[in-house]
C-alpha positions, 0 to 999 in steps of 0.5 A, a space after each residue: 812140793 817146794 812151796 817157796 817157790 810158790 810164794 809170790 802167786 799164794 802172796 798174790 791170790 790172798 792179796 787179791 781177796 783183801 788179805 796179806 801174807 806175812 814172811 820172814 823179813 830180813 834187815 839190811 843196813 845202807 850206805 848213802 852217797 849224799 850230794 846234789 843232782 844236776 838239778 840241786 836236788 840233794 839226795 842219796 846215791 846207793 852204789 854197793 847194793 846186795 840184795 837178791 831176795 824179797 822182803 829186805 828191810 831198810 834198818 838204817 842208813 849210813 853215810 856222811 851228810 853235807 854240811 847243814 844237810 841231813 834225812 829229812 832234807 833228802 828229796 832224791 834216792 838213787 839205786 845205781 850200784 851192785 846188785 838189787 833183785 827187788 827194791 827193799 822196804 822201809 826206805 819212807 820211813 827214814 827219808 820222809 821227804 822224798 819226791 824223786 826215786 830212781 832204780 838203774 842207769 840209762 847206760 851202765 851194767 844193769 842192777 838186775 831189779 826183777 819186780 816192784 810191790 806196793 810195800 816198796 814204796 809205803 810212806 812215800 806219800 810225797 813221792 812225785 817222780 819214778 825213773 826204772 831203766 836198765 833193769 829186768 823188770 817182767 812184771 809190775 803189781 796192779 796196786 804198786 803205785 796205789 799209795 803215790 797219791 802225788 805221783 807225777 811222772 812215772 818212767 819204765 824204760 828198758 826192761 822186759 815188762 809185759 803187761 800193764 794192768 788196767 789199775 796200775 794209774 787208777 790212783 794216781 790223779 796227780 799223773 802228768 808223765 807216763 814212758 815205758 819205752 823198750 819193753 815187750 808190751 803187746 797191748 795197752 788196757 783201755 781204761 789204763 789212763 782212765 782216773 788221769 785226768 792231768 795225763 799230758 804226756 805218753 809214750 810206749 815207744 820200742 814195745 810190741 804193742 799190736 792194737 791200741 783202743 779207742 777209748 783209751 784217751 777219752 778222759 785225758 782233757 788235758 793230753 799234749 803227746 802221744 808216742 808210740 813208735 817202734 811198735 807193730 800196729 796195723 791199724 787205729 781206730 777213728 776215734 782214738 783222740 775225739 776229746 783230746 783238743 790240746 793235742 800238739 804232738 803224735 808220733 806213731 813211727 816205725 810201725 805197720 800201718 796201712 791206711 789211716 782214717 781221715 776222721 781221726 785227728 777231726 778234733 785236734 785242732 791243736 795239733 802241731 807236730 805230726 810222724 807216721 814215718 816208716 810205716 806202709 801207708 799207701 795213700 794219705 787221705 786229702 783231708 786228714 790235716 784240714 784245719 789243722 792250722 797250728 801244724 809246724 811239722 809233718 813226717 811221712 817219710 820211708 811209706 810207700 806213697 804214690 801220689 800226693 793230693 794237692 789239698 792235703 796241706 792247703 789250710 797248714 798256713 804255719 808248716 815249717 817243716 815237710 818230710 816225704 823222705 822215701 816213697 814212691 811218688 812219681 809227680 807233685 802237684 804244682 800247688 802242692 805247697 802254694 798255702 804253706 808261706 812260712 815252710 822252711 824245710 822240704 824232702 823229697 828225697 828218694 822218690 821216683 820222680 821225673 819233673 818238677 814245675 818251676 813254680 813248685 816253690 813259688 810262695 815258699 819265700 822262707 824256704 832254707 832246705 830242699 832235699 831232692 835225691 835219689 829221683 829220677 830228674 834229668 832237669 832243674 827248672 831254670 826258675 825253681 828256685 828264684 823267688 826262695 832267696 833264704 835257701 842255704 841247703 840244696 841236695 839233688 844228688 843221684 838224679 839224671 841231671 846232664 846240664 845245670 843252667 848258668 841262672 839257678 841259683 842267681 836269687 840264692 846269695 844266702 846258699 851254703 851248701 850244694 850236692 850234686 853228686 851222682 848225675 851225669 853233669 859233663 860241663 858247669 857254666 863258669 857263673 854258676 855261683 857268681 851270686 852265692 858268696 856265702 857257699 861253704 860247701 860243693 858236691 860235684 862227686 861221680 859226675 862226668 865233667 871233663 873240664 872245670 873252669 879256673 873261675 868256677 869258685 873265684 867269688 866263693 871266698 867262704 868256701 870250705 869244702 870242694 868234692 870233684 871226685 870220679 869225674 873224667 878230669 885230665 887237668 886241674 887249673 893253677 889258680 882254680 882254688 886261689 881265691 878260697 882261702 878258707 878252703 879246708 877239704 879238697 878231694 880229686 880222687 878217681 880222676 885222670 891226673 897225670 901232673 899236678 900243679 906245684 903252685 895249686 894250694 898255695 893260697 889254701 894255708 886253712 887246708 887240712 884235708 886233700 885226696 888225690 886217691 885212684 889218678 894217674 899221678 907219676 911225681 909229686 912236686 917238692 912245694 906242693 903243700 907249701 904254706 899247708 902247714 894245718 894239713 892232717 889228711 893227705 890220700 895219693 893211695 893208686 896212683 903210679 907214683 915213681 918221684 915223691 919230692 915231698 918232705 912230710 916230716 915238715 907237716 907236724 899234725 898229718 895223722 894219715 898218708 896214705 900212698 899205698 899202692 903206687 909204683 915206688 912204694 907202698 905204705 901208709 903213715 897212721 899214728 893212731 890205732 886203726 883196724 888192721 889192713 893185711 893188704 898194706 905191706 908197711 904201715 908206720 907209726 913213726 913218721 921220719 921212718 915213713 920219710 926214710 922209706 920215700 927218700 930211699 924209694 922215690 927220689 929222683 935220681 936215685 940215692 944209691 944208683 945201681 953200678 954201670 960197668 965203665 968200658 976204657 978204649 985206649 
C-alpha cells in the first residue's frame, strides 16, 4: 500500500485524538515585492511561488525594503504569482505584525492553493483580514483559523470548497465579516456563527446551498446583512431572524423559493433593504413589511406573482425604491402606493397589465422613475402623471398604446427620458412636449406613425438622442430638427424615405450618429452633413441608392459607413477591427479608397459614360 497518499487522513485522525504527526519539512527561501496598497498599508507581494507540496517552511525573505521600512513594518502578505498548492508555514515568525493576509487575484490566472491547515497560520495572533479568490480551495480544517483570535473578516470567494464545519468560527469572537461566494457549498452548520457575537456582515452567494437552519443566527445581535443569493433554497424557516433587531439588509436572489412566511422579518424592525428577485414566489403574504418603516428598497422582480395586496407597503412610509420587474400581474390596486410619499423609483415592467388608475401616482411627488414595459396597456391616463413634477424617466415601451393625450406630461418640466418604442402610435399631438424643456432622450421606434410635425421637438433645446425608426414615415420636414442643437443620434431606419432634405441637419453641428438603414432613398445630397463635422456613424445600408454626392473624406472621425446593399454600390468603411461579414463584397480600411469606389460607381452623370454610336446624314 502507498502510504503517502494517505497521509493527510492518518494526519487528521491523530490531530482529532489530540495528538500531531510530524513530516519531512522542506525550507524554501522568498522573495518580496515590498510597497504600499491602495490603502497605504506597507506590505510583501509574492509574485514567483513554487511550491507544490505540504510542509513548506518559510527560512527567509529576500527583497529590497522601502526606505525607513523594514519586517516588522510589514502589515500586509500577498501570495498573487506562480504556483502554490498549500501556503507555506512559518511566514509569523518573520512578519510579526501582520494584520492582512491575501492568497490569489480577483481576476488572474489562479494560484492553484488546494487546501489551509491551521500550522499556515501560527504566530499570526494579529492577523485581522483574510482574503482566498481564485484558487481551488476543496476543503478548510475545522481548527485552521483557531489561532486568529483578532480575526476580523474572513473571505473565500471562487473556489470549490464544499463544506463548512461547525467549528471553523468557534474562536474567533472578534469576527465581523464572513464571503465564501462562488463555491459548491450545499448546506451551512447551525452553530456555524454560534461563538460570533460582533458577526455584522454574511454572505454565501453563488453556492448550492439547498436548506438553511433556524437558528443558525440566534446569537448574532449585532448582524446587519445577510446574502445568499444564487443558491437553490426552496423554502426558510420562520424563525430564521427572531434576535437579529439590527438587521437592514437581506438578499435571498436568484434561488428556488415559493412561498415566504409572513412572520419571518416580525423582529427586523430595522430592515431597510430587502431582494427576493428571481425566485418562484407566487403570493407575498399582505404583511410580511408591516412596521417596517425604515425600508428604503424592495426587489421582487422575475417572480411569478398574480396579485398584489393593496396593504403589503402601506406602513413603509420611507421607500424609495419598488421593483415588480417581471411578474404576472394583471391589475394594481389604486392605493397601492398611497403611503409611500417619498418613493423615487417604480418597475412595473413586463407584467400583464391592462389598466392603469389615474391616481396610481397620486401621493408620489418625489417620483423620477417609472417603468412600465412589456404590459398589455392600450392607454395612459390623462392625469397619470400630473402631480410627480420630479419625474425625469418614463419607459412604456411594448404596451398597446394607439394614441397619447397632447397633456400627459404638462406637470413633467423635469422629464429627461421617454420610451415609446413597440406601440402602435399612428399620430403624436405636435404639443406633446411643450413643457419638458429639459427632454434629453426620445424613443418612438416600431410604431406606426405616418407623419410627424415639423414642431414636434421645436422647445426640446436639450435634446440629444431622437429613434424614429420602423415607423411608416414618407416624408421628414426640413426644419423638424432646427431647434436641437445639441442633438447627437438621430436614427430613421426602416421607414419610407425616398428623398431626403439637403438642409435637414444643418443646425445639428453636435451630431455624431445618423441612420437611415432599410428606406427607399435613391440620391444622397452633396450638403446633407454640411457643418456635421463630429460625425462618426453614418448607416444608409438598404436602400436604392444610384447618386451619392457626399464627399465623406471631409468628415475626418467617421469610423463606419455602411451602404452596403444599395443599387450603385455595396461597401462598408470600418477602420477598426470587427467580426468578418462574407455577405459584404467590399470593406475598406482606407477611407479615400472607400471615396474612389462612390465616385466612380455613384456619381451623377457618370465619370466614364458608356460609348454611344454617333450616326451622320449628310
Amino acid at each position: 500500500m502507498k502510504i503517502t497518499s494517505l497521509k493527510h487522513w492518518i494526519a487528521d485522525t491523530v490531530r482529532q485524538s489530540g495528538s500531531s504527526v510530524s513530516e519531512a519539512t522542506i525550507k524554501i527561501n522568498l522573495h518580496c515585492s515590498y510597497g504600499y496598497d491602495g490603502d497605504g498599508i506597507y506590505g510583501c507581494w509574492l509574485l514567483d511561488l513554487n511550491i507544490r507540496k505540504p510542509n513548506f517552511v518559510v527560512n527567509s525573505v529576500t527583497g529590497s525594503h522601502m526606505l525607513q521600512r523594514e519586517d516588522k513594518d510589514v502589515e500586509l502578505i500577498a501570495f498573487v504569482g506562480g504556483v502554490m498548492h498549500f501556503l507555506p508555514d512559518n511566514v509569523g515568525n518573520i512578519f510579526k505584525n501582520l494584520k492582512y493576509l491575501g492568497v490569489g487575484k480577483p481576476s488572474s490566472v489562479s494560484i492553484d492553493t488546494e487546501r489551509i491547515f491551521r500550522s499556515n497560520f501560527q504566530n499570526l495572533e494579529h492577523l485581522e483580514e483574510i482574503i482566498l479568490m481564485n484558487n481551488a480551495i476543496e476543503e478548510l480544517d475545522a481548527d485552521s483559523l483557531w489561532d486568529l483570535p483578532n480575526l476580523q473578516s474572513f473571505q473565500l470567494k471562487k473556489n470549490k470548497l464544499k463544506l463548512l464545519h461547525a467549528s471553523t468560527f468557534s474562536r474567533n469572537s472578534k469576527l465581523t465579516t464572513v464571503f465564501v461566494l462562488s463555491n459548491v457549498l450545499k448546506a451551512l452548520p447551525q452553530n456555524l456563527f454560534e461563538n460570533n457575537p460582533l458577526l455584522e456582515v454574511v454572505a454565501f452567494d453563488g453556492n448550492s446551498i439547498e436548506t438553511i437552519a433556524d437558528g443558525i443566527f440566534d446569537t448574532n445581535i449585532n448582524l446587519k446583512t445577510v446574502s445568499i443569493k444564487g443558491n437553490r433554497l426552496e423554502s426558510l424557516g420562520s424563525n430564521l431572524f427572531p434576535f437579529n433587531s439590527e438587521l437592514e439588509s437581506i438578499d435571498f436572489s436568484n434561488n428556488a423559493l415559493k412561498t415566504i412566511d409572513e412572520q419571518i422579518f416580525k423582529t427586523n424592525s430595522k430592515l431597510i433593504k430587502l431582494a427576493i428577485a428571481s425566485n418562484e414566489l407566487e403570493y407575498i403574504p399582505p404583511l410580511l413589511l408591516q412596521n417596517k418603516t425604515l425600508m428604503k428598497e424592495i426587489n421582487f422582480k422575475k417572480n411569478l406573482l398574480k396579485s398584489i395586496d393593496e396593504r403589503l407597503f402601506e406602513t413603509n412610509i420611507r421607500i424609495s425604491e419598488i421593483y415588480l420587474w417581471s411578474n404576472q400581474l394583471k391589475t394594481l390596486p389604486r392605493n397601492l402606493f398611497h403611503n409611500n410619499l417619498v418613493l423615487e423609483v417604480v418597475d412595473l415592467g413586463k407584467n400583464f397589465i391592462r389598466t392603469i388608475d389615474e391616481t396610481l401616482f397620486e401621493t408620489n411627488v418625489l417620483l423620477r422613475k417609472i417603468s412600465l414595459e412589456s404590459n398589455r396597456l392600450n392607454e395612459l391616463p390623462r392625469h397619470l402623471f400630473k402631480h410627480n413634477s420630479l419625474l425625469e424617466f418614463l419607459n412604456v415601451r411594448s404596451n398597446f398604446l394607439a394614441t397619447v393625450n397632447v397633456n400627459t406630461f404638462e406637470s413633467n418640466g423635469r422629464l429627461r427620458e421617454v420610451y415609446f418604442e413597440g406601440n402602435y402610435l399612428t399620430f403624436l399631438p405636435t404639443e406633446l412636449f411643450k413643457n419638458n424643456l429639459l427632454l434629453r432622450i426620445v424613443d418612438l421606434g416600431n410604431n406606426s406613425l405616418e407623419a410627424i410635425d415639423e414642431r414636434l421637438f421645436e422647445v426640446n433645446l436639450n435634446i440629444r438622442q431622437i429613434f424614429l425608426s420602423d415607423n411608416i414615415l414618407d416624408t421628414l420636414p426640413t426644419n423638424l430638427f432646427r431647434n436641437n442643437s445639441l442633438l447627437e443620434i438621430v436614427d430613421l431606419s426602416k421607414n419610407f424615405f425616398e428623398t431626403i432634405d439637403e438642409n435637414i441637419f444643418r443646425t445639428n453641428s453636435r451630431l455624431t450618429k445618423i441612420s437611415f438603414e432599410g428606406n427607399q432613398l435613391q440620391s444622397l445630397p452633396r450638403n446633407l452633413f454640411q457643418g456635421n463635422d463630429l460625425l462618426q456613424h453614418i448607416d444608409f445600408r438598404g436602400n436604392s441608392l444610384k447618386v451619392i454626392g457626399i464627399d465623406f473624406t471631409e468628415y475626418k472621425r467617421a469610423f463606419y459607413i455602411n451602404l452596403y446593399k444599395n443599387v450603385c454600390v455595396d461597401a462598408v468603411f470600418f477602420n477598426v477591427d470587427g467580426p468578418s461579414t462574407e455577405t459584404i463584397r467590399n470593406k475598406f480600411k482606407n477611407l479615400t479608397e472607400f471615396q474612389d469606389l462612390l465616385i466612380a460607381n455613384c456619381s451623377y452623370p457618370p465619370i466614364n459614360p458608356p460609348s454611344s454610336r454617333i450616326i451622320s446624314v449628310e
